[in-house]
N, C-alpha and C positions, 0 to 999 in steps of 0.2 A: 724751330718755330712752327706752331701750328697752325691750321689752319681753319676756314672757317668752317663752322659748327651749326649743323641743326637741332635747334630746341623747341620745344613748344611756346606758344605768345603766352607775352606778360602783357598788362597793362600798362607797363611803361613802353613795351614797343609801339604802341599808336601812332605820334607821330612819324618814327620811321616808317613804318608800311604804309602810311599816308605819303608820304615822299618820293616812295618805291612805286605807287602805286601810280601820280602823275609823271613821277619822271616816263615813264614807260606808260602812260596813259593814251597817247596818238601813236594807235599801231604801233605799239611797241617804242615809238620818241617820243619824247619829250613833250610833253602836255603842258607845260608852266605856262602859264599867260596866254592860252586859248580862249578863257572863258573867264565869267567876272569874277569868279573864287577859283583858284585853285585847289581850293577844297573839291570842288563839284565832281570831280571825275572821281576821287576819290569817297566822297558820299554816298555814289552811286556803288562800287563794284568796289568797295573795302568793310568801309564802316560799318553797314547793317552786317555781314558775317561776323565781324568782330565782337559788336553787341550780344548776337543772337545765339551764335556757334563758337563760342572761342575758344570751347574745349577742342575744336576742329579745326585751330589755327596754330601753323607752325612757320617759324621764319628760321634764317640763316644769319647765323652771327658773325660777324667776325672780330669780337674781341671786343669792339666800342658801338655798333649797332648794329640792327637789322638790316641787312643790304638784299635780302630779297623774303619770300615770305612763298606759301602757301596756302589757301583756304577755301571753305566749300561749306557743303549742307549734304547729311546724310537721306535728307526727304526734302523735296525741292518743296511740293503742294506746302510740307510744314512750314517750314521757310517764309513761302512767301505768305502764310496767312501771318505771323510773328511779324512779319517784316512792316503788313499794313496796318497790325496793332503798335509796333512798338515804336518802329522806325519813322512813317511816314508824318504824323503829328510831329515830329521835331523838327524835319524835313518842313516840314508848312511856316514856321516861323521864320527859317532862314531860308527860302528860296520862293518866287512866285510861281504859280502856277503856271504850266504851260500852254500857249494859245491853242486851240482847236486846232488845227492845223499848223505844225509846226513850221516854222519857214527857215531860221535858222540854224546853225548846229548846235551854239547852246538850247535853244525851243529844244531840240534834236532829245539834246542829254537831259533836260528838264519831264519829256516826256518818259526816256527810260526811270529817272528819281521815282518818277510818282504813278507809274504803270508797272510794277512789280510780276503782274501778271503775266507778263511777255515771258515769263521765265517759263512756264505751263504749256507744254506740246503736246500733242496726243502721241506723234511717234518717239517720244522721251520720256511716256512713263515707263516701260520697261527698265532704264536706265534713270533711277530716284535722285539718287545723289549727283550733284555738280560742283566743279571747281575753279577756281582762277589761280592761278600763279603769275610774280612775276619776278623778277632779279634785274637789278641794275647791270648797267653794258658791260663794266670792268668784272661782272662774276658769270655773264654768259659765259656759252659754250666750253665751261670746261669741268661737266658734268654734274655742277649743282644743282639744276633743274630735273635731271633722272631722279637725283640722292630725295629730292625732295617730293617726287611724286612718290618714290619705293617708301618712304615714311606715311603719305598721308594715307595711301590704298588701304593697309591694313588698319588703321583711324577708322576708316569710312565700313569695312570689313565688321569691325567690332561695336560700330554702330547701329550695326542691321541693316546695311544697305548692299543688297547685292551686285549691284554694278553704280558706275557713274556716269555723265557723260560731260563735254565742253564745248565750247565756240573759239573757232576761230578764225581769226577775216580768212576767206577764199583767196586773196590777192598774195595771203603772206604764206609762201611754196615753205619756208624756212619751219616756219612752226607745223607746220600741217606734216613737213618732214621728220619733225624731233618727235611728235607723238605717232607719226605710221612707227618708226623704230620702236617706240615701248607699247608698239601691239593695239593703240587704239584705232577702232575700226569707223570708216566714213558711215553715216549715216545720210538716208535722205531726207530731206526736211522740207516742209511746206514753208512760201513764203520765205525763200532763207535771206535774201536782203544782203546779199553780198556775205552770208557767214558761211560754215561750215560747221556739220556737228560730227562729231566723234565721240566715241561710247567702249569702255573696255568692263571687264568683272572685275571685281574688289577680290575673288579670290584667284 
């Protein structure tokens, strides 16, 4: 029997990397029932790449669906101007806007929805392209998450972009360890807000 397989996104994986993406949505747990949709987390840090880049979207099959996924933007600036022409207006119909001052953690996530900007650092444009990954608990740690960055670098590589960079929580020693192993290097970042950035070359 084989195993599971990465391929590039179809449009019928949606809902799976929508799944993949809450389950593993709160640091890594389980995100269902945080917020008034369980859409939201995934609106925010799925969807708009899937729309915008899906030639940049690769997930992990195993036979009956996507059980975990890859995706990113080879130009972050592009990105996010796409994201506030295409994404955000659809965004406006099903979500409210966020109060001035966020107080909650949904406000929280309402603010990331519709401030796309946040993506834009000064010490991050050296590093254009950014990615998210993530894999459900039963396909951690057992080397799917390598297999799947070694696929998207050379994506990102033949997109023109010469390096990428990512976020992730400062609290989480585990992932900040899977990426020091495949060479991505800490960056310092203003304002980091409890993140970490990391930045490797695409070649």
């Amino acid at each position: 029997m084989t195993g599971p397989v990465i391929r590039r996104y179809q449009p019928a994986d949606h809902d799976a990397v929508y799944e993949v993406c809450v389950r593993t949505g709160a640091a890594s747990e389980d995100a269902r029932g945080l917020y008034s949709s369980d859409d939201l987390i995934p609106d925010i840090y799925a969807g708009p790449y899937l729309l915008i880049e899906p030639d940049l979207a690769f997930v992990l099959d195993n036979g009956q669906r996507a059980v975990g996924y890859i995706i990113g933007t080879a130009d972050t600036r592009q990105f996010v101007s796409a994201y506030t022409r295409r994404w955000i207006p659809a965004m406006r119909e099903r979500y409210p806007a966020p109060p001035p001052e966020p107080v909650t953690a949904e406000d929280r996530q309402l603010a990331n929805l519709f401030n796309p900007t946040r993506l834009i650092r000064p010490e991050l444009a050296p590093y254009p392209a950014h990615l998210h990954i993530n894999l459900l608990p039963d396909y951690q740690g057992s080397g799917y998450g390598r297999a799947l960055v070694n696929e998207f670098m050379p994506a990102l590589a033949a997109a023109g972009a010469p390096a990428a960079h990512l976020s992730v929580y400062t609290a989480n020693a585990a992932a900040r360890g899977f990426y020091a192993k495949l060479d991505w290097q800490e960056i310092p970042a203003s304002e980091p807000g409890g993140w970490t950035f990391m930045a490797k070359s695409t070649t």
